[in-house]
Short mmCIF file of the C-alpha atoms (twelve columns), coordinates in Angstrom:
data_MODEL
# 
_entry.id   MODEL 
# 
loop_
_atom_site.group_PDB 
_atom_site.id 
_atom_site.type_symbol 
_atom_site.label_atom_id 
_atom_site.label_alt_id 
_atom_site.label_comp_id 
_atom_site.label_asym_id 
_atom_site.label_seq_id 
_atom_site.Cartn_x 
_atom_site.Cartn_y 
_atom_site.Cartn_z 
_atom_site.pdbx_PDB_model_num 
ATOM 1   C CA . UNK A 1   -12.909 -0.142  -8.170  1 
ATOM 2   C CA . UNK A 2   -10.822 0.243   -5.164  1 
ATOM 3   C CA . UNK A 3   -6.906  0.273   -6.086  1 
ATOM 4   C CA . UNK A 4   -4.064  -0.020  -3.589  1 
ATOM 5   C CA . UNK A 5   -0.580  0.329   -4.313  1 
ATOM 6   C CA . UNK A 6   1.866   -1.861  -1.952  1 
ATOM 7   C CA . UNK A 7   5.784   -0.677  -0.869  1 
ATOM 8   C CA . UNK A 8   8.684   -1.870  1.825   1 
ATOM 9   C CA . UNK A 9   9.663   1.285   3.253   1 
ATOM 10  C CA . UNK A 10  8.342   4.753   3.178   1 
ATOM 11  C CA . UNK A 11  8.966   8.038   1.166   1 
ATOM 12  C CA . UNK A 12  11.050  8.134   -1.871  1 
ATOM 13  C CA . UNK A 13  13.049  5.567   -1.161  1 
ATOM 14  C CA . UNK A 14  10.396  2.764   -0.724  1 
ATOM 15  C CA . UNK A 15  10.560  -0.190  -2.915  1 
ATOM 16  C CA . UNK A 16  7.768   -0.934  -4.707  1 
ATOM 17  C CA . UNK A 17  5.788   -4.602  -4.539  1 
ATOM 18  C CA . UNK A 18  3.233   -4.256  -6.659  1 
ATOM 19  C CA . UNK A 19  -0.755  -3.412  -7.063  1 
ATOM 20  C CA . UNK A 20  -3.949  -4.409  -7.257  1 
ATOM 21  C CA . UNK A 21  -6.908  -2.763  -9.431  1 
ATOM 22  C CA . UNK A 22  -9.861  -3.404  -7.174  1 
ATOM 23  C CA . UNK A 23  -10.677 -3.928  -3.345  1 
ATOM 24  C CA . UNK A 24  -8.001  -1.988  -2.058  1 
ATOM 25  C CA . UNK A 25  -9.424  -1.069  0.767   1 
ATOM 26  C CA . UNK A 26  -7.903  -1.737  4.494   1 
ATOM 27  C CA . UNK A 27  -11.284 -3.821  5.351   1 
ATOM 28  C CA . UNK A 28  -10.459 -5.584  2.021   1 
ATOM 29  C CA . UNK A 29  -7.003  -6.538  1.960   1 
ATOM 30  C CA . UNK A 30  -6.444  -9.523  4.228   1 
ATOM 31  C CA . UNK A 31  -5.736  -9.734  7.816   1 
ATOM 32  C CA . UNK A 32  -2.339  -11.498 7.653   1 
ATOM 33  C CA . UNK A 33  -1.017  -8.146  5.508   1 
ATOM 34  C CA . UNK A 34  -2.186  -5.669  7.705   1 
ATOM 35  C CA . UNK A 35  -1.182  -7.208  10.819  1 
ATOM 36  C CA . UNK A 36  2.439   -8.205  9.532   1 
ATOM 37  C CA . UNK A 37  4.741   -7.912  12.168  1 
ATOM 38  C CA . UNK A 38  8.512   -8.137  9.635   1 
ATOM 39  C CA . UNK A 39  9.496   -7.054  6.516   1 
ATOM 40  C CA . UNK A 40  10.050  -10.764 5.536   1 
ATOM 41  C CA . UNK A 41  6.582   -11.666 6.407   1 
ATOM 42  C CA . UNK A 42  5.099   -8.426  5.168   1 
ATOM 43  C CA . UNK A 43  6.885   -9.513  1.957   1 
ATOM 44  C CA . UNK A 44  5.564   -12.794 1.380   1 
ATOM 45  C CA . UNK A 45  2.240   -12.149 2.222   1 
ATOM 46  C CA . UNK A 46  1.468   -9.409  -0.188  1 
ATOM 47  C CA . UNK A 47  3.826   -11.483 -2.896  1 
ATOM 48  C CA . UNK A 48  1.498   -14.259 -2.364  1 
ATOM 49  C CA . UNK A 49  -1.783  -12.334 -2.770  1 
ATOM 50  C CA . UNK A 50  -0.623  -10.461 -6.003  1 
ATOM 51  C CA . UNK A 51  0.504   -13.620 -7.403  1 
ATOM 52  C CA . UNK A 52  -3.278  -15.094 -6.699  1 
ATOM 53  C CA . UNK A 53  -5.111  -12.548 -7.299  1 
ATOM 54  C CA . UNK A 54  -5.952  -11.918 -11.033 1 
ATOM 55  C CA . UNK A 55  -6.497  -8.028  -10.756 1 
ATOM 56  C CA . UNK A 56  -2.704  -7.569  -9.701  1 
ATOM 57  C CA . UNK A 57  0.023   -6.200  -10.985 1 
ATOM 58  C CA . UNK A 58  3.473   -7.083  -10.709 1 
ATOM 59  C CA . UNK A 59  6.956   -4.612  -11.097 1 
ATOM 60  C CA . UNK A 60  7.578   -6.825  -14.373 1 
ATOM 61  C CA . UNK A 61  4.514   -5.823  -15.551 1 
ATOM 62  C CA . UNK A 62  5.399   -1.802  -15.430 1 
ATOM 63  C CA . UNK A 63  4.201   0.913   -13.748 1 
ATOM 64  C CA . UNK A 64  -0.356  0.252   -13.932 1 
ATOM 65  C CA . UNK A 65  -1.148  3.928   -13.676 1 
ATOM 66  C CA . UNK A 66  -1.583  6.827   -16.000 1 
ATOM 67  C CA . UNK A 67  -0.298  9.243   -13.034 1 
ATOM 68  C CA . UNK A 68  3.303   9.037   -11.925 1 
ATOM 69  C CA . UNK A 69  2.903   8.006   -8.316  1 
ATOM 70  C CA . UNK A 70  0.814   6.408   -5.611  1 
ATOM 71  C CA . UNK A 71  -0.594  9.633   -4.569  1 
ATOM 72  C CA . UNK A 72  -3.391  9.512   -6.881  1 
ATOM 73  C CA . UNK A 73  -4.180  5.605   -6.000  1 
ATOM 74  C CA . UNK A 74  -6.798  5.220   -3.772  1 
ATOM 75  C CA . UNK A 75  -5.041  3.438   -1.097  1 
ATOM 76  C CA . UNK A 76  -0.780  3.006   -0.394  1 
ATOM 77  C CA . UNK A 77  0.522   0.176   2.100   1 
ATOM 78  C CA . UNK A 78  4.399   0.562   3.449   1 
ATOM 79  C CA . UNK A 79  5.743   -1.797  5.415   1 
ATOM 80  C CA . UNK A 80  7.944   0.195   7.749   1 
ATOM 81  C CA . UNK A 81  9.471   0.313   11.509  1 
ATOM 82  C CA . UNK A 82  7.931   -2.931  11.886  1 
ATOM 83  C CA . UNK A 83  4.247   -2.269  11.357  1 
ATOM 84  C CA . UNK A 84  1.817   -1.719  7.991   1 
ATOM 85  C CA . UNK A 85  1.112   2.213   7.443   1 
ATOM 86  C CA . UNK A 86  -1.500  3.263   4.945   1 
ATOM 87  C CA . UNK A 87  -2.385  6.388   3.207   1 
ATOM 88  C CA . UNK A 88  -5.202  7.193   1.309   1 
ATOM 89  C CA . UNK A 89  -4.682  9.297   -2.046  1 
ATOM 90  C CA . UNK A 90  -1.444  10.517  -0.513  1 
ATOM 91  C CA . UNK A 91  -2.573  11.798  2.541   1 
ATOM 92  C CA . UNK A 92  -1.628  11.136  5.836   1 
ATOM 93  C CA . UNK A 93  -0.905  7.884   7.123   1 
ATOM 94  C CA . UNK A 94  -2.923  5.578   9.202   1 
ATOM 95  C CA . UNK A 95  -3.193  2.436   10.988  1 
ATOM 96  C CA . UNK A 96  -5.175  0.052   8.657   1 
ATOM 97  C CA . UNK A 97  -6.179  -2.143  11.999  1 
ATOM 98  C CA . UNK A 98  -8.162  0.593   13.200  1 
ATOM 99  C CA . UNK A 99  -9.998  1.225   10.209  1 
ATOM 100 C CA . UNK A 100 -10.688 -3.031  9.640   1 
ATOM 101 C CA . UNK A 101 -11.872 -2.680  13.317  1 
ATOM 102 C CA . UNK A 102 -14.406 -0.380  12.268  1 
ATOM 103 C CA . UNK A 103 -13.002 2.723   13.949  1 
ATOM 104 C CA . UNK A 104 -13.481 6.311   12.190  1 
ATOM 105 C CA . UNK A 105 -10.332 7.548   10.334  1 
ATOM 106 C CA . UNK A 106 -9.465  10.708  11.898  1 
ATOM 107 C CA . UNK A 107 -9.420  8.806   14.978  1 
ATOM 108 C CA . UNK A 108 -6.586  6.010   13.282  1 
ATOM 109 C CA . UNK A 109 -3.481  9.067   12.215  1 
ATOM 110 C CA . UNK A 110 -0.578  7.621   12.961  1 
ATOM 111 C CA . UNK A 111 1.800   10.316  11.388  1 
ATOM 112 C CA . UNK A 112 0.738   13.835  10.600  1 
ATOM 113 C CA . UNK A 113 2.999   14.179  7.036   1 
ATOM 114 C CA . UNK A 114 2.007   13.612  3.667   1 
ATOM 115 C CA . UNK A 115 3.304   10.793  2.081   1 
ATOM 116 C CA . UNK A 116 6.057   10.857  -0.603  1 
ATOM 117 C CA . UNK A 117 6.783   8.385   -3.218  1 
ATOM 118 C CA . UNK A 118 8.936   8.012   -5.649  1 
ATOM 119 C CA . UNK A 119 8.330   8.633   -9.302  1 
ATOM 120 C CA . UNK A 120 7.289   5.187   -10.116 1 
ATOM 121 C CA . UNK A 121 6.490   6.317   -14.396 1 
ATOM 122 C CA . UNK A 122 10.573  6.999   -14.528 1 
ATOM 123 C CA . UNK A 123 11.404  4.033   -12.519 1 
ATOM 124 C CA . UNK A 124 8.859   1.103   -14.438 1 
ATOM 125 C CA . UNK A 125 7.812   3.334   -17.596 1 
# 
């Protein structure tokens, strides 16, 4: 099981969407979410897909995980200067098109800090 964590913005300050609990992964998650091109649409597609999928979890429903923060969730999405930026287990970022294209991950970096999140336990409980 494969969870992925999904946020508008980056760092501490990034608003949280919601998860799911299995296929997380960037050759998982649909196309239209990793190639998002605005906020707005960014927004709506990964509202729409928790919404359908039955292994999601929404803010209303609280905070899923026993750990305070996405960096112990296998996979993060933020939607931020107008392109989707993964990490995996808090690492640094990369471009989930690359990896869907098959390409190797050291080879998909697109920013060389860790990621930060904010403390999602104090914020949903």
């Amino acid at each position: 099981m494969t969870k992925a964590d999904f946020y508008v913005g980056y760092g501490k300050s990034a608003w949280w969407l919601g998860s799911i609990i299995k296929d997380g992964m960037p050759d998982k998650i649909k196309d239209d979410i990793i190639y998002s091109v605005t906020k707005v649409q960014y927004e709506r597609r990964v509202k729409a897909m928790l919404i359908k999928n039955i292994d999601s979890i929404l803010p209303g429903d609280g905070w899923p995980w026993l750990w305070d923060d996405s960096k112990m969730t296998d996979f993060s999405y933020f939607y931020f200067n107008e392109k989707v930026h993964t990490s995996f287990m808090g690492g640094i970022l990369f471009d989930p098109i690359s990896i869907s294209l098959g390409e190797d991950l050291k080879t998909s970096y697109i920013r060389y800090d860790v990621s930060e999140f904010p403390n999602m336990r104090l914020l949903y409980g």
